[in-house]
C-alpha positions as CSV (number, residue, x, y, z in Angstrom):
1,X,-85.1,-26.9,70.4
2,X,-84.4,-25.1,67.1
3,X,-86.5,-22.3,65.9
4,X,-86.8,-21.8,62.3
5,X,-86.3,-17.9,61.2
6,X,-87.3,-17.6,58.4
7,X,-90.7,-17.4,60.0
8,X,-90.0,-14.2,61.8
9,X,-91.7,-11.0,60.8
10,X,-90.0,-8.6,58.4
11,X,-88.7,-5.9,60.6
12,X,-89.2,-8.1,63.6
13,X,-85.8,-8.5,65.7
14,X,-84.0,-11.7,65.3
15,X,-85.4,-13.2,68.8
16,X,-89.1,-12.5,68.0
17,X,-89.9,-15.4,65.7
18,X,-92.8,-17.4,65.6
19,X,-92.4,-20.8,66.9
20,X,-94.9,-22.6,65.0
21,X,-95.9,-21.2,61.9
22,X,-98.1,-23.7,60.8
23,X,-100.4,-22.2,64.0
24,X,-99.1,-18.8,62.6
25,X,-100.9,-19.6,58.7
26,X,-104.6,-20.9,60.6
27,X,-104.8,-18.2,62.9
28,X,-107.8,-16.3,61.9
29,X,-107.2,-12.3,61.6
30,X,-110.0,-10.5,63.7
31,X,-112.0,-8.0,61.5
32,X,-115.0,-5.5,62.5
33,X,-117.8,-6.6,60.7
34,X,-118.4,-3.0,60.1
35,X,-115.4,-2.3,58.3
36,X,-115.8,-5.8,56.5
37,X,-119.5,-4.7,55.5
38,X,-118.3,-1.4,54.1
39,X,-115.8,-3.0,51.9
40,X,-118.0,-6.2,50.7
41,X,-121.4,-4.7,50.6
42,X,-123.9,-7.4,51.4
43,X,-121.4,-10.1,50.3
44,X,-119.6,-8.6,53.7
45,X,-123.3,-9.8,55.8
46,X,-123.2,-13.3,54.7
47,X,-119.9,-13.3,55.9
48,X,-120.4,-12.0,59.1
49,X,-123.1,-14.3,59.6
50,X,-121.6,-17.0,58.5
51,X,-118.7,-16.3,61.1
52,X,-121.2,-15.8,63.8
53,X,-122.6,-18.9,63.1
54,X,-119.4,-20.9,63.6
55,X,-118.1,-19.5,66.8
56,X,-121.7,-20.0,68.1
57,X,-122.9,-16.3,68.4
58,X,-126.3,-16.9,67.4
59,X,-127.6,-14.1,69.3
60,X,-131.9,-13.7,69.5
61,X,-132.1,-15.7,66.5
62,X,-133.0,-19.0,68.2
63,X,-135.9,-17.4,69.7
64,X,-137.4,-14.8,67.5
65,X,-137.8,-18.4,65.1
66,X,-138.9,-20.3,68.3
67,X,-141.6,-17.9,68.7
68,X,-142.6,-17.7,64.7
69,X,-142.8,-21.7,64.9
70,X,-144.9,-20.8,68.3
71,X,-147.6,-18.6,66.3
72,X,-147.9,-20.5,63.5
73,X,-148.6,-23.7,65.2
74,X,-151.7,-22.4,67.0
75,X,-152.9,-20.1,64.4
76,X,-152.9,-23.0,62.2
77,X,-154.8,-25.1,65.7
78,X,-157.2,-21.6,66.3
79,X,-157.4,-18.8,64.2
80,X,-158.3,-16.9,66.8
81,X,-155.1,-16.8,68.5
82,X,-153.3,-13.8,66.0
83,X,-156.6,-11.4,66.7
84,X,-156.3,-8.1,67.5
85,X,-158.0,-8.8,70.9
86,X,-156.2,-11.9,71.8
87,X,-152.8,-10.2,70.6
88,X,-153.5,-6.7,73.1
89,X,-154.3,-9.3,75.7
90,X,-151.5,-11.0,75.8
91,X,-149.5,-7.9,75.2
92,X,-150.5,-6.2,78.5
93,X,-150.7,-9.7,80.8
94,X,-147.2,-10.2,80.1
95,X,-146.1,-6.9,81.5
96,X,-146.3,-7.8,84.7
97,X,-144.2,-11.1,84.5
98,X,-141.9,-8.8,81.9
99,X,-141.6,-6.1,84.7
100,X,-140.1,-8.7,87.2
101,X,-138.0,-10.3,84.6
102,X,-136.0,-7.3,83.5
103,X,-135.0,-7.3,87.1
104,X,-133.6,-11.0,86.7
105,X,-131.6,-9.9,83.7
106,X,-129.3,-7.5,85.8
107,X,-128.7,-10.6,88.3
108,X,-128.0,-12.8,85.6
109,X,-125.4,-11.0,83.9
110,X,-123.5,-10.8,87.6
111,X,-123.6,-15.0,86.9
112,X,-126.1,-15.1,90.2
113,X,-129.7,-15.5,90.6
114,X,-132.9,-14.2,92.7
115,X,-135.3,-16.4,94.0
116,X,-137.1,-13.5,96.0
117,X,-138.8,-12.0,93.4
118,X,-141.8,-13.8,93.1
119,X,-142.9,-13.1,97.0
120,X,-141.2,-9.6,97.1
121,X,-144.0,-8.8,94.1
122,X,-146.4,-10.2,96.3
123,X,-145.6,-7.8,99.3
124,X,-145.7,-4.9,97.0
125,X,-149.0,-6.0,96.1
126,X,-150.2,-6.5,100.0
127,X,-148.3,-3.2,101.2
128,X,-150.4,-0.7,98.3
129,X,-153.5,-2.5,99.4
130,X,-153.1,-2.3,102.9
131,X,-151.5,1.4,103.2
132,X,-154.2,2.7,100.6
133,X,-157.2,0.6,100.6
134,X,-157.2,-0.5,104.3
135,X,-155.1,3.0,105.6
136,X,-156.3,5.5,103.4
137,X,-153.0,6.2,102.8
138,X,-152.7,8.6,99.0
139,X,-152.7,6.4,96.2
140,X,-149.5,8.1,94.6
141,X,-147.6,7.8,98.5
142,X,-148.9,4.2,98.5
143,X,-147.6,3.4,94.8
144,X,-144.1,4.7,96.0
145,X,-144.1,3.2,99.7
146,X,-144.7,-0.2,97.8
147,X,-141.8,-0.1,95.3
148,X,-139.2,1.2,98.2
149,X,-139.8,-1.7,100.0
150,X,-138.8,-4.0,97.2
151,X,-135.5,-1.6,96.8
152,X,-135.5,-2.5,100.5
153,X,-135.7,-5.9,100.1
154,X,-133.4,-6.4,97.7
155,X,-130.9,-4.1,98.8
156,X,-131.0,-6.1,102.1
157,X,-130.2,-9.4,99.8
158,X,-127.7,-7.9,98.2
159,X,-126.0,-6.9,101.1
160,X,-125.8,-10.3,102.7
161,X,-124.4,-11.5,99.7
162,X,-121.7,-8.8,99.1
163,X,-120.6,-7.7,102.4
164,X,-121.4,-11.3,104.4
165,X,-120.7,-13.5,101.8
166,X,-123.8,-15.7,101.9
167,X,-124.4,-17.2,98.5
168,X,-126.7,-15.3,96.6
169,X,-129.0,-18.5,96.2
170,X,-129.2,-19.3,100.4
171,X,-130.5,-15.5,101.0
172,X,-132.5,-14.9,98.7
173,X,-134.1,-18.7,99.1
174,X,-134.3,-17.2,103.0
175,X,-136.0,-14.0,101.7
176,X,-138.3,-16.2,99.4
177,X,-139.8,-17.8,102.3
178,X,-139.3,-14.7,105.0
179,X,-141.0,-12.1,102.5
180,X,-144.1,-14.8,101.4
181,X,-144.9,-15.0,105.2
182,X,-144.6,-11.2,105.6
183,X,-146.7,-10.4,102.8
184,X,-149.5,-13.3,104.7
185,X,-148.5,-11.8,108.0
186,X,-149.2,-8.0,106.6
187,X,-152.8,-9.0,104.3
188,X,-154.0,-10.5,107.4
189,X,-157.2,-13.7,108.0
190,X,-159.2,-12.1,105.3
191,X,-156.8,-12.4,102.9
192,X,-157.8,-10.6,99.8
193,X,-158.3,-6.7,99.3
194,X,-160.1,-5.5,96.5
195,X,-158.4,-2.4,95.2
196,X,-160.3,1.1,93.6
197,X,-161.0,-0.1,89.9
198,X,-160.5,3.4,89.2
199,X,-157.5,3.8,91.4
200,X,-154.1,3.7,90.4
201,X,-152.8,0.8,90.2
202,X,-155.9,-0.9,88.5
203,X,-155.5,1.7,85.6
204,X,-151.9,0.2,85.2
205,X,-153.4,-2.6,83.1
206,X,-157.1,-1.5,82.4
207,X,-156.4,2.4,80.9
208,X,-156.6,2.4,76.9
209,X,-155.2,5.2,75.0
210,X,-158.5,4.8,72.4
211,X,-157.3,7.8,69.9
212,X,-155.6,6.0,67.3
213,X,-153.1,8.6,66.9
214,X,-151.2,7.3,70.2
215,X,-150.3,4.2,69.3
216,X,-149.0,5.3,65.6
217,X,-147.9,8.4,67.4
218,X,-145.4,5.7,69.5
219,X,-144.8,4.1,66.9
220,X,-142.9,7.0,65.2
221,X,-141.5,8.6,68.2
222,X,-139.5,5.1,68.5
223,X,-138.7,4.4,64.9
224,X,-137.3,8.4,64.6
225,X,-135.5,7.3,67.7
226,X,-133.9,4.6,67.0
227,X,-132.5,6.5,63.5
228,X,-131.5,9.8,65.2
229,X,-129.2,7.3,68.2
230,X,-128.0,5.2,65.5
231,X,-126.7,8.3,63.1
232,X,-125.7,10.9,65.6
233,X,-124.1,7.7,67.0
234,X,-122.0,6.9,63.6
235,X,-121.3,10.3,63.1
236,X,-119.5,10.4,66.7
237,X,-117.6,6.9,65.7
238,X,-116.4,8.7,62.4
239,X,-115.5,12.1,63.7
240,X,-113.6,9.9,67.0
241,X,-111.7,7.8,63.3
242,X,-113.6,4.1,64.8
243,X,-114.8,2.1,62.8
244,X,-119.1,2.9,62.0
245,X,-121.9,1.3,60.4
246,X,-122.7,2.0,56.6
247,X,-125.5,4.5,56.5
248,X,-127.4,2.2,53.9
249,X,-127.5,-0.3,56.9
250,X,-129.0,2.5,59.5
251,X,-131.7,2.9,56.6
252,X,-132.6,-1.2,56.7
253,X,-132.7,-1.2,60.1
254,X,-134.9,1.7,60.6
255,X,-137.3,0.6,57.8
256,X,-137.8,-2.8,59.3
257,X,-138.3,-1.3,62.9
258,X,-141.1,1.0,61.4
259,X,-142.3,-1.9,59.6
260,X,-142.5,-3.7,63.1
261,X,-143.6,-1.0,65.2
262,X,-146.4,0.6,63.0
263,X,-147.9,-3.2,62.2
264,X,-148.1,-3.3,66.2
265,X,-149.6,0.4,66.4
266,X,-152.0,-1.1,63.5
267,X,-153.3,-4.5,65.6
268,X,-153.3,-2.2,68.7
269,X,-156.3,0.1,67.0
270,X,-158.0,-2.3,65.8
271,X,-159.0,-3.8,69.6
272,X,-159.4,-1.1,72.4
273,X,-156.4,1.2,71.5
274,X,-152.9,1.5,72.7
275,X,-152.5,0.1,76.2
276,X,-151.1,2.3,78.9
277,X,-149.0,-0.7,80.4
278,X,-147.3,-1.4,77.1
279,X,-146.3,1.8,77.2
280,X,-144.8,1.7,80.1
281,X,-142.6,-1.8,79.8
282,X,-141.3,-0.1,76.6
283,X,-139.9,2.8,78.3
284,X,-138.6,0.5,81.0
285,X,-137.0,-1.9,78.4
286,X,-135.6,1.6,76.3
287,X,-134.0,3.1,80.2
288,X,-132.6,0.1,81.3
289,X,-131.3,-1.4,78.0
290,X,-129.5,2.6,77.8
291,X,-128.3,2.2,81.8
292,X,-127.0,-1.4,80.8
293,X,-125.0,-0.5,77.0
294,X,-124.5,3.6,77.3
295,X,-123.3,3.8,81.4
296,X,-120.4,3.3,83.2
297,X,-122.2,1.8,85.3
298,X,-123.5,-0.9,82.9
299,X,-120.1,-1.6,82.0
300,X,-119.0,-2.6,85.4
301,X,-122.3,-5.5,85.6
302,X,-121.2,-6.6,82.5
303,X,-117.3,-6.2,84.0
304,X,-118.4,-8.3,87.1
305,X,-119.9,-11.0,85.2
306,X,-116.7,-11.6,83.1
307,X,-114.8,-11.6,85.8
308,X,-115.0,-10.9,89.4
309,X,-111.5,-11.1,90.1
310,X,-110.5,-8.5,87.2
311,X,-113.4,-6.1,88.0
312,X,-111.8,-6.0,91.4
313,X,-108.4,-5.1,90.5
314,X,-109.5,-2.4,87.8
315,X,-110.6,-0.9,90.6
316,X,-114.7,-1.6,90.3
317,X,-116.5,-1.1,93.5
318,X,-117.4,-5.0,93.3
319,X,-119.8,-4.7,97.1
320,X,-121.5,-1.6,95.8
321,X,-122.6,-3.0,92.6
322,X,-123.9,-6.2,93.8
323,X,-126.2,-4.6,96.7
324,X,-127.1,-1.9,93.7
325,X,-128.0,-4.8,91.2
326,X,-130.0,-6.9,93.8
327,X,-131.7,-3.4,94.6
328,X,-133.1,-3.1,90.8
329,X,-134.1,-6.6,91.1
330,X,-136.1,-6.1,94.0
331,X,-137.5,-2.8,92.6
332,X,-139.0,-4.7,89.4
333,X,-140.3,-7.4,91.3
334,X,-141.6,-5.0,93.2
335,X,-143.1,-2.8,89.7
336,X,-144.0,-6.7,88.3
337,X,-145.9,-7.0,91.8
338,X,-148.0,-3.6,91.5
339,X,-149.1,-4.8,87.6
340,X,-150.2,-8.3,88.6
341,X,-152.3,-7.0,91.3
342,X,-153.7,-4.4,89.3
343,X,-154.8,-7.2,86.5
344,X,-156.9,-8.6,89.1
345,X,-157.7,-6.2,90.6
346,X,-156.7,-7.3,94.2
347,X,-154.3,-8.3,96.5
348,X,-154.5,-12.0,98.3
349,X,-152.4,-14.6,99.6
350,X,-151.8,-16.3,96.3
351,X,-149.7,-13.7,95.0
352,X,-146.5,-13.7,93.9
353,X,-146.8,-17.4,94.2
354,X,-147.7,-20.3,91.6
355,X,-145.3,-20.3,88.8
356,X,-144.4,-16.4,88.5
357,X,-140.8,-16.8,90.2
358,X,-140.4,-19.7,87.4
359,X,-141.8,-18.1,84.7
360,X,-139.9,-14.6,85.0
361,X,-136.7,-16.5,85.5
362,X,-137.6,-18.2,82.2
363,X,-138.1,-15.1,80.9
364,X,-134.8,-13.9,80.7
365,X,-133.1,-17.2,79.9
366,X,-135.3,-18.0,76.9
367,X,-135.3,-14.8,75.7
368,X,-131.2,-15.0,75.2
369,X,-129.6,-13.9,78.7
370,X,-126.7,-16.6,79.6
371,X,-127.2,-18.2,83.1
372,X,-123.5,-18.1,83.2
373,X,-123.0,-14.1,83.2
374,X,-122.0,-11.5,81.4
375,X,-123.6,-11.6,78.3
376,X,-127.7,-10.6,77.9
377,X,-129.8,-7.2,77.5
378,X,-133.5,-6.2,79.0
379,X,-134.7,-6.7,75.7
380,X,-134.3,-10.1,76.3
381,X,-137.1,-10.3,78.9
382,X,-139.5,-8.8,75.8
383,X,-138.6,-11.8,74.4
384,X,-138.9,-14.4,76.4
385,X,-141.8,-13.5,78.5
386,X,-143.5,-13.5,75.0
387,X,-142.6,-16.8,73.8
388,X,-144.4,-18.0,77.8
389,X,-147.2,-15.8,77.1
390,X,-147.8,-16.6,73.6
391,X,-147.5,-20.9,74.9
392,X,-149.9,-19.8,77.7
393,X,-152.7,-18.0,75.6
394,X,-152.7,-20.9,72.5
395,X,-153.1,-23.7,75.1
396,X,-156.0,-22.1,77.0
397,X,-157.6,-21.4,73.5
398,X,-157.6,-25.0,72.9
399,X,-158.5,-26.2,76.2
400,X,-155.2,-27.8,77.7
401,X,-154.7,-28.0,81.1
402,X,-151.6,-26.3,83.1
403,X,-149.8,-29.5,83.6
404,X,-149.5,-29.3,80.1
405,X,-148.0,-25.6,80.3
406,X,-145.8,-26.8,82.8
407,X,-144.4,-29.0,80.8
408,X,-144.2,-27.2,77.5
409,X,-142.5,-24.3,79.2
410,X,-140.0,-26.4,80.6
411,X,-139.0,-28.0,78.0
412,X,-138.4,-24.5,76.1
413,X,-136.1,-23.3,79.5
414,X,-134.2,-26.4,78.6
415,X,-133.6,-26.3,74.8
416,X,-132.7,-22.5,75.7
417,X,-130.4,-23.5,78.5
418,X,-128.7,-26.1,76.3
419,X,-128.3,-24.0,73.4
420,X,-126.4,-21.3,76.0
421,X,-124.0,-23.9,77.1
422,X,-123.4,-25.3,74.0
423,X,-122.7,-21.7,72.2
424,X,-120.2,-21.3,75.2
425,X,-118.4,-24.4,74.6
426,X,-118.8,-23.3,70.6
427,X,-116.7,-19.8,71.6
428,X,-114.4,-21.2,73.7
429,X,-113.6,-23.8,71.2
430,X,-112.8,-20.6,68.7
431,X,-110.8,-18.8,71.4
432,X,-113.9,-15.6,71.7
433,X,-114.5,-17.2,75.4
């Protein structure tokens, strides 16, 4: 075969040529989009965008626009569906759900899944009420007792699945049904235990902060937040010489947060105040999202769910992570548990059961996390569990049954799980995957 020369590099030696230039001339030159914003100005965003768009990185765009379409549509059916009240409602009911799905999000991005959750959330639920209400047990020893033995729980799944090798979907199917009948076996023939309204777990979804001055308070504490990470963060890119983002665009961001956060400190006052399990799920969604992006540790579930294989020669502790991340699952399934018992008030045999397993799994996958690893953020439960919530509350306003739900829901899980695969197939096809 000849090799033309001409079409090696200046410089290059005489053996390093390239042996098809015409590949050579399309080959597209990689860029940071921050450098290419600092040089175009805005004309650099469209073409950012416009680059994301074509290799299929589209990101939480999909949904935040799912979920506009989704208000609209029953605002424009009930007006009563963007109240304050209905708004705050929906706001803390989806915590719960939220809670549990943040600990899907860390499975997900190892490429594996937990079916546990749902009844593990029902045994934290059982073991407060039992240890406190029917023991005596401290509330604060009984709040603790009940989220160890969801670490337990999933700690134990994790290790049959990283030290045994029993696919993650066989054990924790086995611990779905093993932990439901434990959590029947622990609230015994009665079946339902009221808890303390004034305890503390039924504050986790009934306390208001009523002073207006929390929730704008919040509202600043994260917008000042976000700007102070974001700067002191570009000032450590410039000083290290790596590429940063343009100032101008730390200012946008910022101003839209505060837009954002301030309109929700605004709807929040005008019902019952700022609720105390908002507050909460934020600072969950801020630690984890930090664990997950800012960690070592984060790097190596991100690592696993690239590649197993790779994680394993760089020397990642690939059993130690895996019982770790099934551990966090079974901890917010465990949290998830504590706030759905505390919106009814009670523990009983129906918990953790019905659709909650579903719906938290949905959760994460609607709200952008790939089913395929690797790629996702806890923010991405926010997201999703508000999209099920928002579909939830607007039905019920206008009367629709839950088959309905059911079906509506699931047919959101599948556009999302089709737009996942095809953005895959979109990345591979421009050489990112």
């Amino acid at each position: 075969m000849s090799i033309d020369k001409t079409s090696a590099a200046p410089g290059a030696p005489e053996d390093h040529v390239v042996a098809n230039p015409e590949a050579a001339k399309a080959a597209v030159t990689v860029v940071d989009p921050r450098l290419l914003v600092r040089e175009q100005g805005f004309a650099g965003y469209l073409t950012e965008f416009k680059r994301k768009m074509k290799s299929g990185d589209l990101g939480s765009i999909p949904v935040v626009l799912g979920l506009a379409i989704i208000w609209i549509i029953f605002q424009s059916l009930n007006s009563n569906f963007l109240t304050a009240g209905n708004l705050s409602d929906m706001s803390v009911a989806m915590v719960g759900t939220g809670m549990i799905a943040v600990g899907i999000v860390f499975v997900l991005l190892l490429g594996e899944i937990d079916l546990s959750v749902g009844s593990v959330s029902g045994v934290a639920g059982a073991s407060f009420a039992v240890l406190n209400v029917t023991n005596g047990m401290n509330e604060w020893l009984a709040f603790a007792l009940s989220i160890v033995t969801g670490t337990v729980a999933g700690a134990l799944h994790g290790f049959f699945f990283a030290k045994i090798g029993v696919p993650a979907f066989a054990v924790t199917l086995a611990g779905l049904l093993f932990w439901n009948g434990f959590m029947l076996q622990v609230l015994g023939d009665n079946g339902t235990i009221n808890l303390d309204p004034d305890g503390v777990v039924a504050q986790l979804t009934s306390y208001y902060f009523s002073d207006v001055a929390a929730a704008y308070g919040l509202a600043a504490v994260v917008t000042a937040g976000y700007f102070l990470s974001s700067f002191l963060g570009n000032r450590r890119r410039e000083a290290a010489g790596v590429p940063s983002q343009p100032l101008s665009e730390t200012v946008v961001r910022t101003v839209l947060l505060a837009v954002l956060a301030f309109a929700v400190a605004i709807v929040f006052n005008q019902y019952k105040g700022l609720p105390l399990a908002v507050v909460i799920f934020i600072v969950v969604l801020l630690v984890t999202d930090f664990v997950l992006r800012r960690t070592s540790y984060g790097r190596k579930v991100f690592a696993l769910g690239g590649s197993v294989e790779a994680s394993r020669r760089a020397g990642i502790n690939v059993e130690l992570v895996r019982i770790s991340v099934f551990a966090i699952s079974g901890t917010f399934a465990a949290v998830g548990g504590l706030f759905i018992a505390s919106k009814i008030a009670a523990a009983n045999q129906g918990a953790g059961g019905g659709d909650l397993l579903m719906n938290a799994i949905a959760a994460a996958v609607i709200g952008g996390t790939s089913l395929f690893g690797g790629r996702g953020r806890t923010w991405n439960a926010l997201l999703g569990v508000l999209v099920i919530v928002s579909i939830q509350y607007g039905l019920a306003l206008e009367g629709i049954a839950s088959p309905v739900q059911y079906m509506i829901t699931g047919g959101v899980l599948l556009a999302t799980v089709v737009i996942d695969a095809v953005t895959r197939k979109t990345q591979k096809t421009a050489g990112r995957a």
